[in-house]
Predicted model as a PDB file, atoms N, CA, C, CB and O in Angstrom, pLDDT in the B-factor column:
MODEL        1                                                                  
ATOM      1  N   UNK A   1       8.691  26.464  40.311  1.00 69.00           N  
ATOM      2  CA  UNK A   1       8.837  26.674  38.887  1.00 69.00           C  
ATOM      3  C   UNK A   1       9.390  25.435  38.186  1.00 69.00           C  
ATOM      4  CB  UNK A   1       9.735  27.862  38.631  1.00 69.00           C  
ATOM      5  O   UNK A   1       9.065  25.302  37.007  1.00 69.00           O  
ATOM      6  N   UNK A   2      10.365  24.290  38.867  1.00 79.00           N  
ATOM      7  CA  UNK A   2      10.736  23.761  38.259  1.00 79.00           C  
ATOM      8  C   UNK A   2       9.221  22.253  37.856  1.00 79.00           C  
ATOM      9  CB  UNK A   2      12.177  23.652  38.925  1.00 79.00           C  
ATOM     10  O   UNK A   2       8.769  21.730  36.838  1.00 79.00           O  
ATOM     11  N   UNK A   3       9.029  22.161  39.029  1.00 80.00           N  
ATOM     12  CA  UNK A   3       7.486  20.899  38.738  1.00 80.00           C  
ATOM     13  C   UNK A   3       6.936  21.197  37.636  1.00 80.00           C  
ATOM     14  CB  UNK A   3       6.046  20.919  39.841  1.00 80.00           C  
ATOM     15  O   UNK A   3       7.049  20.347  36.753  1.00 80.00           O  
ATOM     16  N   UNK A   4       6.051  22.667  37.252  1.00 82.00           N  
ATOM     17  CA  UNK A   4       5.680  22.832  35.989  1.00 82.00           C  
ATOM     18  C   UNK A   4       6.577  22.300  34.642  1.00 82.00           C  
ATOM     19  CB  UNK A   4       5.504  24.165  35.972  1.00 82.00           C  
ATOM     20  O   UNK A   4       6.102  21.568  33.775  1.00 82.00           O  
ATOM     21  N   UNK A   5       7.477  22.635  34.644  1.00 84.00           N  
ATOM     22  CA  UNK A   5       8.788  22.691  33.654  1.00 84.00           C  
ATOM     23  C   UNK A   5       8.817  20.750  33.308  1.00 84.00           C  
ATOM     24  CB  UNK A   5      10.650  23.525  34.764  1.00 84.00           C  
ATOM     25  O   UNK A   5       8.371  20.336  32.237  1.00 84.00           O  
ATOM     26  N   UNK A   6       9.346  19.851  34.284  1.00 82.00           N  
ATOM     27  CA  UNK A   6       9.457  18.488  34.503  1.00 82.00           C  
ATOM     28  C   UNK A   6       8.469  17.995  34.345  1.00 82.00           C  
ATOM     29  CB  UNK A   6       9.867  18.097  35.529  1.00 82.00           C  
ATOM     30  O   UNK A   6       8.635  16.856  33.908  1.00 82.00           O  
ATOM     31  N   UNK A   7       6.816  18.414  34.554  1.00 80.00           N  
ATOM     32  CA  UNK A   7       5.766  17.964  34.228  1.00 80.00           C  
ATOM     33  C   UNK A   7       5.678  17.535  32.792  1.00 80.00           C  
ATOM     34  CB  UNK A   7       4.924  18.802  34.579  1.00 80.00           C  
ATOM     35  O   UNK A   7       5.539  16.464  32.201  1.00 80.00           O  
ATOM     36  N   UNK A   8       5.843  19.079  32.395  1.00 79.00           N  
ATOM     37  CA  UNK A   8       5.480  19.322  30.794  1.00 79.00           C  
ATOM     38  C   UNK A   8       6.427  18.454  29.906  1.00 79.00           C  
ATOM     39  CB  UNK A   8       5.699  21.002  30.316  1.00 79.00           C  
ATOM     40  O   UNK A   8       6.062  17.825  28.912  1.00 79.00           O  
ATOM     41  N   UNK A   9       7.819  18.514  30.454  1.00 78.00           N  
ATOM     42  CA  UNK A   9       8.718  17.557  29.781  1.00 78.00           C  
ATOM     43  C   UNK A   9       8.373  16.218  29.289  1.00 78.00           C  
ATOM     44  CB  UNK A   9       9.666  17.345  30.558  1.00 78.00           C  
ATOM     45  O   UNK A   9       8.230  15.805  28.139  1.00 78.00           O  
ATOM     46  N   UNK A  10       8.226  15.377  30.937  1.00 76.00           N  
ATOM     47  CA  UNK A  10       7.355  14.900  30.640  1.00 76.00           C  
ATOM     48  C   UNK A  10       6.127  14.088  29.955  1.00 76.00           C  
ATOM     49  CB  UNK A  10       7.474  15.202  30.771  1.00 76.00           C  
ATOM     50  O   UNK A  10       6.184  12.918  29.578  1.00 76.00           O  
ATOM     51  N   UNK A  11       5.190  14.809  29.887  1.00 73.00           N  
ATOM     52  CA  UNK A  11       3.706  14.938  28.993  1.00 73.00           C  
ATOM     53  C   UNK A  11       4.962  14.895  27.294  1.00 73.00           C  
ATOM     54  CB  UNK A  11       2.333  17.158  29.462  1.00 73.00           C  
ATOM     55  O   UNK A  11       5.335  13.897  26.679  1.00 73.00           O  
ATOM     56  N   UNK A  12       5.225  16.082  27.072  1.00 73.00           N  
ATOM     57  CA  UNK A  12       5.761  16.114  25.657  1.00 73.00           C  
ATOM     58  C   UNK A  12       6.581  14.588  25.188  1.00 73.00           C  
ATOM     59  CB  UNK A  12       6.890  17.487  25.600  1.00 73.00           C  
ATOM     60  O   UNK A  12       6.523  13.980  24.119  1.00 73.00           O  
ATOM     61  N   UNK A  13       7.353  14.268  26.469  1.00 71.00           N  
ATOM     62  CA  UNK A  13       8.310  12.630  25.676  1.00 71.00           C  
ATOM     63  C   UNK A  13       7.011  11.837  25.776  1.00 71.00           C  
ATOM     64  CB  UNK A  13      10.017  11.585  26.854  1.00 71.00           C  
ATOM     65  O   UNK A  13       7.026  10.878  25.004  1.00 71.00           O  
ATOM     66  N   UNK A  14       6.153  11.921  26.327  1.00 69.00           N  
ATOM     67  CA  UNK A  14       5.440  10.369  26.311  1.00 69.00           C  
ATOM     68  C   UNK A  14       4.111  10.409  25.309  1.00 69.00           C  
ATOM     69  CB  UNK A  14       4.848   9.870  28.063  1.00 69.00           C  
ATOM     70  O   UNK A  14       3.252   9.530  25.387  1.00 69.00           O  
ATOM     71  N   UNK A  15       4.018  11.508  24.361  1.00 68.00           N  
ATOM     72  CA  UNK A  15       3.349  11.183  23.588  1.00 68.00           C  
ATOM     73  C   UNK A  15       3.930  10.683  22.171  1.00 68.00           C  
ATOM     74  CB  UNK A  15       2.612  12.081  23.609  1.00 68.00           C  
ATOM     75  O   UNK A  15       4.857  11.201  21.549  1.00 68.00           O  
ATOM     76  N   UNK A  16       2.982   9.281  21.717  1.00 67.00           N  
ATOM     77  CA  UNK A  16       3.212   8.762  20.592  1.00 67.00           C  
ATOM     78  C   UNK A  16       2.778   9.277  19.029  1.00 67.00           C  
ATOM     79  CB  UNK A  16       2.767   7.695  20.860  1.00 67.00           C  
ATOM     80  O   UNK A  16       1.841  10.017  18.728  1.00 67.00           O  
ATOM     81  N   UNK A  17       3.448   8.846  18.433  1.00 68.00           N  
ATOM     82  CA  UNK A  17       3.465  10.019  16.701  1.00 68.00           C  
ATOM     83  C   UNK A  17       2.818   8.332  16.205  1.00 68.00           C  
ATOM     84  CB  UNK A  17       5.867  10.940  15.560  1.00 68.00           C  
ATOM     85  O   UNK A  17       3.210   7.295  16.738  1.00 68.00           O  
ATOM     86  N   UNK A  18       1.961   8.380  15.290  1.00 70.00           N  
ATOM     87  CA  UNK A  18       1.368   7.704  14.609  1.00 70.00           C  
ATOM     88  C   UNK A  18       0.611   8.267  13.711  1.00 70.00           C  
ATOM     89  CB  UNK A  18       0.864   7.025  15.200  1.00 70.00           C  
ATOM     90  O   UNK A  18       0.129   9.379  13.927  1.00 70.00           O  
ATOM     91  N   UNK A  19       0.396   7.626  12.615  1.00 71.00           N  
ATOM     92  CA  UNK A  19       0.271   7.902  11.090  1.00 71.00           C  
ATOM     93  C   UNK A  19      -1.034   7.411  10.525  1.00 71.00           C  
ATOM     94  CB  UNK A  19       1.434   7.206  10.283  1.00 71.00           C  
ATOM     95  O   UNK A  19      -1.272   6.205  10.594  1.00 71.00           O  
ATOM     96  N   UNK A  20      -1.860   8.190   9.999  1.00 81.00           N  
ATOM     97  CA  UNK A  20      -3.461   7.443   9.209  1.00 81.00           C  
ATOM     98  C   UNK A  20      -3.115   7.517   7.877  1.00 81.00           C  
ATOM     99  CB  UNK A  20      -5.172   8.380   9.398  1.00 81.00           C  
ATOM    100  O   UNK A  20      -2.944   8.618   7.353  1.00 81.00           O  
ATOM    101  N   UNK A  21      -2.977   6.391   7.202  1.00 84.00           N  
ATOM    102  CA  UNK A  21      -3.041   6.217   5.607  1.00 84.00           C  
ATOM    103  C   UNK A  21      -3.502   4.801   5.862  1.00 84.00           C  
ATOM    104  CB  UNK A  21      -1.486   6.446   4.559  1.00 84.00           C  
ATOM    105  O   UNK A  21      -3.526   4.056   6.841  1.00 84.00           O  
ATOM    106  N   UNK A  22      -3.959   4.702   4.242  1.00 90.00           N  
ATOM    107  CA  UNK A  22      -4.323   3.216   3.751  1.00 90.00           C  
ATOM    108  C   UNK A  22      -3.215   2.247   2.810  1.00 90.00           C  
ATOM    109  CB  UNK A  22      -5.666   3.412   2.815  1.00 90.00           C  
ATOM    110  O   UNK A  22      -2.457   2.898   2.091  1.00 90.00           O  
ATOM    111  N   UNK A  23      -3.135   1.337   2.790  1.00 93.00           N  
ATOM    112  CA  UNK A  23      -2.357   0.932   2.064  1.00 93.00           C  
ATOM    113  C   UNK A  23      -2.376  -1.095   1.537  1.00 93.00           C  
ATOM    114  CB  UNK A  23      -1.172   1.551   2.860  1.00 93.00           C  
ATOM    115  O   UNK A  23      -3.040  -1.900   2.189  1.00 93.00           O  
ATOM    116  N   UNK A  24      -1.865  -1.344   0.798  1.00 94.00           N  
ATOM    117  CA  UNK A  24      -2.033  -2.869   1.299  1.00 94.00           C  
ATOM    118  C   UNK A  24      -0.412  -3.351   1.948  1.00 94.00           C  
ATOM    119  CB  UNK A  24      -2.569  -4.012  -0.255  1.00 94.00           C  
ATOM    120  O   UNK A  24       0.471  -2.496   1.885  1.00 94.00           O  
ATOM    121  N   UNK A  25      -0.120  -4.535   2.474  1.00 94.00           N  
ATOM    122  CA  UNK A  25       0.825  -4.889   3.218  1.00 94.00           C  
ATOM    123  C   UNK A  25       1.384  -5.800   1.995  1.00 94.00           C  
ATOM    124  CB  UNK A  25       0.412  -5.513   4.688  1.00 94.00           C  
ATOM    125  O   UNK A  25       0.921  -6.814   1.473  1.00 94.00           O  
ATOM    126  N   UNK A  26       2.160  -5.302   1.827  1.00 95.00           N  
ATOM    127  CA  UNK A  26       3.525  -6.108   0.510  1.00 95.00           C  
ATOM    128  C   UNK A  26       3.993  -7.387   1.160  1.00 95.00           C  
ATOM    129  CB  UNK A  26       5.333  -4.997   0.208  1.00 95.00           C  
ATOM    130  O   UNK A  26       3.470  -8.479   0.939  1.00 95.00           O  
ATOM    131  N   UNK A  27       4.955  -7.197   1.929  1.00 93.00           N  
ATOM    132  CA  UNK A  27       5.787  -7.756   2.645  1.00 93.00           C  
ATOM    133  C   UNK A  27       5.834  -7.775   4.458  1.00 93.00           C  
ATOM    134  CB  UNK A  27       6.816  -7.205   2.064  1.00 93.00           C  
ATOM    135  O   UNK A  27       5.646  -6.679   4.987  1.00 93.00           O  
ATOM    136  N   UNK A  28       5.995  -8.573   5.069  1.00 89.00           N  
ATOM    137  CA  UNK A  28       6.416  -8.709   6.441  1.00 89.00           C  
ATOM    138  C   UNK A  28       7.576  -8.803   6.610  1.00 89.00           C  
ATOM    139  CB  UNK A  28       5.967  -9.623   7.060  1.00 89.00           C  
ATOM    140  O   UNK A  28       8.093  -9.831   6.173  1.00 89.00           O  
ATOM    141  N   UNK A  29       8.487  -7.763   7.319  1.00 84.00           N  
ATOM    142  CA  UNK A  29       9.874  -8.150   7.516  1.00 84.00           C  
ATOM    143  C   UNK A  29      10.545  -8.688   8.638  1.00 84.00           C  
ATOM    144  CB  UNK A  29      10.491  -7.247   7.304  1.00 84.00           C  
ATOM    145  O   UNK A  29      11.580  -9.354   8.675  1.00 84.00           O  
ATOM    146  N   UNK A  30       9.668  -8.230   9.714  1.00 81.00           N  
ATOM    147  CA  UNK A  30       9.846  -8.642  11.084  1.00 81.00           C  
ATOM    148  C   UNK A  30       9.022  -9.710  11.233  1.00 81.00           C  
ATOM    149  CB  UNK A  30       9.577  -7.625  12.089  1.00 81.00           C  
ATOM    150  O   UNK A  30       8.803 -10.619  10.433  1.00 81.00           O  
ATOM    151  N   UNK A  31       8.449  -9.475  12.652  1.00 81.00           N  
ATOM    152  CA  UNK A  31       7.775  -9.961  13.840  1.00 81.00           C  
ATOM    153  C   UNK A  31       7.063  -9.181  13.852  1.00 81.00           C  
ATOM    154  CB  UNK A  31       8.322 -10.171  15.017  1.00 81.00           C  
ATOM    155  O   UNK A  31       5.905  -9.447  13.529  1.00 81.00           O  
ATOM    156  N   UNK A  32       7.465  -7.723  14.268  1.00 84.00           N  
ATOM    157  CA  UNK A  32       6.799  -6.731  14.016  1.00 84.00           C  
ATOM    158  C   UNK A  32       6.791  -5.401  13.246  1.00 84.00           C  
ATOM    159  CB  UNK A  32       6.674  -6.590  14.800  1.00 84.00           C  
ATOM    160  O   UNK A  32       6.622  -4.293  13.754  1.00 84.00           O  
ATOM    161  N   UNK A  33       6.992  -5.662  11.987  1.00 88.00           N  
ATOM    162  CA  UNK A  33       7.526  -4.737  11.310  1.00 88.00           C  
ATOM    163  C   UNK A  33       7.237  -4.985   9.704  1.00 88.00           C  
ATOM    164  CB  UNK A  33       8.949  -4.690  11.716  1.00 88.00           C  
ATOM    165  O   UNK A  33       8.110  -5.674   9.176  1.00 88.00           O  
ATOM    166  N   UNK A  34       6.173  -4.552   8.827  1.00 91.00           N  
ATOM    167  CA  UNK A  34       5.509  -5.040   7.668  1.00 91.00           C  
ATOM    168  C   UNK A  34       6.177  -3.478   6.513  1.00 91.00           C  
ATOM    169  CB  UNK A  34       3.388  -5.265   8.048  1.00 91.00           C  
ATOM    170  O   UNK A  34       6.629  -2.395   6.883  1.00 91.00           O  
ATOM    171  N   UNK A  35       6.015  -3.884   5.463  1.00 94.00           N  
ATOM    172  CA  UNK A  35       5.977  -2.727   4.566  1.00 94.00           C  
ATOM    173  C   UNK A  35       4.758  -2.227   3.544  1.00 94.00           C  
ATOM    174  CB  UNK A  35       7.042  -2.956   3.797  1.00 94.00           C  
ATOM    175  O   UNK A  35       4.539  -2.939   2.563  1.00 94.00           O  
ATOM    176  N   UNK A  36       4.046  -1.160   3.720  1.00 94.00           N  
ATOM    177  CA  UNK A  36       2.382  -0.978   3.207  1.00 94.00           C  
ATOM    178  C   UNK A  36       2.888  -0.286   2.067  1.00 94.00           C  
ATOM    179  CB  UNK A  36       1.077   0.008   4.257  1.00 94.00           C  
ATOM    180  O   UNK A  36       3.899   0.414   2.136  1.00 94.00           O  
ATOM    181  N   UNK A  37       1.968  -0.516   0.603  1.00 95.00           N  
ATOM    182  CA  UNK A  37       2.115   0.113  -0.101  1.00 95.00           C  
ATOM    183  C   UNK A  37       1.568   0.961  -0.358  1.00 95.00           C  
ATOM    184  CB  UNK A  37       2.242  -0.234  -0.636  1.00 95.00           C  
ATOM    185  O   UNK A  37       0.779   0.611  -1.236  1.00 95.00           O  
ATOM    186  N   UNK A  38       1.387   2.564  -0.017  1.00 92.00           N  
ATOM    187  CA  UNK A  38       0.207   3.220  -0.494  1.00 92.00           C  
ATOM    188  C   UNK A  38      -0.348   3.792  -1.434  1.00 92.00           C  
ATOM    189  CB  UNK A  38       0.038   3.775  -0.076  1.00 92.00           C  
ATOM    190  O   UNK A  38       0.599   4.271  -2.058  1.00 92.00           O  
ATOM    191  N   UNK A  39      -1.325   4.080  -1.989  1.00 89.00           N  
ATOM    192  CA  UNK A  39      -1.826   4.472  -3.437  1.00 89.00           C  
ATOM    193  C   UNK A  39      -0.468   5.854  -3.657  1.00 89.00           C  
ATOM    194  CB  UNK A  39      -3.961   5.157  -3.429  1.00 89.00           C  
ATOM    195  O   UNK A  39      -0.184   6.667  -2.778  1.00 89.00           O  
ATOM    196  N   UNK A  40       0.140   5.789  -4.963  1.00 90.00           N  
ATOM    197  CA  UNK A  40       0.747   6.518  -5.530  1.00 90.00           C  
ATOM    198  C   UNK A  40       2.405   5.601  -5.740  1.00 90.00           C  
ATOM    199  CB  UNK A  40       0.588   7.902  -4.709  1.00 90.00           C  
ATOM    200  O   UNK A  40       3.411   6.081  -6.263  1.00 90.00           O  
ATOM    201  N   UNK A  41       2.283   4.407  -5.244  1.00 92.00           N  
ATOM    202  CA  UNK A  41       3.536   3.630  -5.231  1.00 92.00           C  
ATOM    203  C   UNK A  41       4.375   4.347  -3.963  1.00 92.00           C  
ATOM    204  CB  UNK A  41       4.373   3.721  -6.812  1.00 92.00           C  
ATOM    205  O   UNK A  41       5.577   4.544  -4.139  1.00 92.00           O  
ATOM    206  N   UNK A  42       3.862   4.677  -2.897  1.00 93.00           N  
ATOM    207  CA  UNK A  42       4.518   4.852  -1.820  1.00 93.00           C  
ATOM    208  C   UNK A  42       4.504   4.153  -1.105  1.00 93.00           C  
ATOM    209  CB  UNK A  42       4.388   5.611  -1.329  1.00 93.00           C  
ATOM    210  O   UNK A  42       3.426   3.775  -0.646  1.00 93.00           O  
ATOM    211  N   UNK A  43       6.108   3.470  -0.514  1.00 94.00           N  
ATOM    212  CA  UNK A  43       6.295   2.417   0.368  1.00 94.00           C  
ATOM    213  C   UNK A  43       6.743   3.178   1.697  1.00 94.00           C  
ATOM    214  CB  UNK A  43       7.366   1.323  -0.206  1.00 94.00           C  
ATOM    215  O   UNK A  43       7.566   4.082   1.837  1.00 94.00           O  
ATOM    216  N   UNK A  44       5.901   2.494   2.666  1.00 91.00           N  
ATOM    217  CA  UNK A  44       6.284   2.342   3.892  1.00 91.00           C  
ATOM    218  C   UNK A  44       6.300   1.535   4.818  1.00 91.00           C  
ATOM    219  CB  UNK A  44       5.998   2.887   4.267  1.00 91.00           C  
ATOM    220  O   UNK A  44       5.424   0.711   5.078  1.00 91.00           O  
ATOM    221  N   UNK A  45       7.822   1.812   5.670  1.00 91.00           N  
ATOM    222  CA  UNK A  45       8.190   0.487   6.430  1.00 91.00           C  
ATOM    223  C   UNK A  45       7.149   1.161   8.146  1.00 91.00           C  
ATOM    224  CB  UNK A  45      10.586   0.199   6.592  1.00 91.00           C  
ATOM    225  O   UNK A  45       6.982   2.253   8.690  1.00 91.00           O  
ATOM    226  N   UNK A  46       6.824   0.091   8.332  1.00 88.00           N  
ATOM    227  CA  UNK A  46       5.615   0.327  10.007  1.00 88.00           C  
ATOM    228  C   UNK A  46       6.226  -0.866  10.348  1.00 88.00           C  
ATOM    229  CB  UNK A  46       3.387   0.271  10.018  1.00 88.00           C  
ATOM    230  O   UNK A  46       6.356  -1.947   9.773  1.00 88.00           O  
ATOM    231  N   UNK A  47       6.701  -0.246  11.829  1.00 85.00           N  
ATOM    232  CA  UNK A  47       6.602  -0.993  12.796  1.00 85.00           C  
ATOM    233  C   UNK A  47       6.000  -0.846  13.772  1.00 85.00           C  
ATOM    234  CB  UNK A  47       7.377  -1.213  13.088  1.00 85.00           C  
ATOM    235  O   UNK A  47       6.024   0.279  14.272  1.00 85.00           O  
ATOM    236  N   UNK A  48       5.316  -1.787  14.353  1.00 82.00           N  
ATOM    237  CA  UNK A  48       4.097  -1.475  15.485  1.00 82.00           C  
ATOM    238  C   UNK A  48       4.951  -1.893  16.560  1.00 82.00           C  
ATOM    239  CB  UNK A  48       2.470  -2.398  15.404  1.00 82.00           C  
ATOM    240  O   UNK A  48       5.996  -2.543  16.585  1.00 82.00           O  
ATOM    241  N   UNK A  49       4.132  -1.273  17.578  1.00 78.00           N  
ATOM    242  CA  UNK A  49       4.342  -0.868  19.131  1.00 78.00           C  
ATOM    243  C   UNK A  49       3.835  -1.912  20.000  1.00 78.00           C  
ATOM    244  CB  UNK A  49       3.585   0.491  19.551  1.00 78.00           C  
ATOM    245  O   UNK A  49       2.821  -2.549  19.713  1.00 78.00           O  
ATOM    246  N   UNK A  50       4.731  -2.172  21.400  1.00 80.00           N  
ATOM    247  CA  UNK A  50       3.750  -2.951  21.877  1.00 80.00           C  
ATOM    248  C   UNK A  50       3.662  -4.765  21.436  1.00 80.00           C  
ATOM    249  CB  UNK A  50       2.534  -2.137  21.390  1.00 80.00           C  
ATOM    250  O   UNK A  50       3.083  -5.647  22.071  1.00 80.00           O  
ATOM    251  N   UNK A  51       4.588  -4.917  19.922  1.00 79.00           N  
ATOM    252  CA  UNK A  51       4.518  -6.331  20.265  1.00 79.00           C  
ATOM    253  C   UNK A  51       6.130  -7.473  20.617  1.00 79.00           C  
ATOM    254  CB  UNK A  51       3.668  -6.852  18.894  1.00 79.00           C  
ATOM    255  O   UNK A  51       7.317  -7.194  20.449  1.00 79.00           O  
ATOM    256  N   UNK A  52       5.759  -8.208  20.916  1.00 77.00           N  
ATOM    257  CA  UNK A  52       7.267  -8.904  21.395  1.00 77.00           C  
ATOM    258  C   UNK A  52       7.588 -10.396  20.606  1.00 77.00           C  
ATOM    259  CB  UNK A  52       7.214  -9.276  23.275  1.00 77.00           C  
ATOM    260  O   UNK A  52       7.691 -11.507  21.127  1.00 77.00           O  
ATOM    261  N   UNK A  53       7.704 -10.028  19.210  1.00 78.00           N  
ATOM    262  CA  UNK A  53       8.382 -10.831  18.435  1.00 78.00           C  
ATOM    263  C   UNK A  53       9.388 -11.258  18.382  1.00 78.00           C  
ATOM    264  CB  UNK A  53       8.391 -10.623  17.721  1.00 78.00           C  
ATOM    265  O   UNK A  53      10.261 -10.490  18.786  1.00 78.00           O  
ATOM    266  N   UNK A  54       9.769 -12.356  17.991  1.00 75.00           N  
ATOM    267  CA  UNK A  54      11.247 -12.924  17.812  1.00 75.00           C  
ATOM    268  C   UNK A  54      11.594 -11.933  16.350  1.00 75.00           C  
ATOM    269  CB  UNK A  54      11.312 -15.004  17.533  1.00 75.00           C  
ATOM    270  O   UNK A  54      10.770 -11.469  15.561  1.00 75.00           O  
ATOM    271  N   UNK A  55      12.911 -11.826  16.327  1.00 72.00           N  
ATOM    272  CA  UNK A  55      13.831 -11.061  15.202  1.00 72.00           C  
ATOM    273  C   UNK A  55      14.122 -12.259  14.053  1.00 72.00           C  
ATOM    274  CB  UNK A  55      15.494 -10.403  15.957  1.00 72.00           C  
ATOM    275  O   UNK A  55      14.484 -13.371  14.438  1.00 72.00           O  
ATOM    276  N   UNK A  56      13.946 -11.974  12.645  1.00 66.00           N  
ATOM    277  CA  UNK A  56      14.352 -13.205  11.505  1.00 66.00           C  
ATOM    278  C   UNK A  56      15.776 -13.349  12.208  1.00 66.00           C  
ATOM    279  CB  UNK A  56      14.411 -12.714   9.489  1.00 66.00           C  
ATOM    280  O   UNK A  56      16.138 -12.850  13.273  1.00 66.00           O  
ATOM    281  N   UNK A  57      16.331 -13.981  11.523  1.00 64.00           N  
ATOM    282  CA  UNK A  57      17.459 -15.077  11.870  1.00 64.00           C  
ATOM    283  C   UNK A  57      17.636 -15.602  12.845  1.00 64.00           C  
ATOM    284  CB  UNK A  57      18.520 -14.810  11.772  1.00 64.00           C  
ATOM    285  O   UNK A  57      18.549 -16.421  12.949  1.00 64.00           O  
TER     286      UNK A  57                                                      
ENDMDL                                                                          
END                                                                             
């Protein structure tokens, strides 16, 4: 009973949450980390996955 249980655990942490909108890119703040503006004056900060930038300062 417990393998099922630790499996599923698991499966559930290792999936990634990611987001579909359009937007244009305002600003870059990082390395990896930009801010999109999307239609309605909604800002959002994205940071992508996966890259290995140096940090500003």
């Amino acid at each position: 009973m417990r393998k099922p249980i630790i499996f599923l655990s698991a499966v559930l942490l290792s999936i990634t949450v990611y987001a579909d909108f359009t937007g244009t890119v305002v600003n870059v703040t990082d390395g990896d980390a930009v801010n999109v503006l999307e239609a309605g004056n909604v800002l959002h900060k994205v940071r992508l996955t996966g890259i290995d930038a140096p940090e500003r300062g």
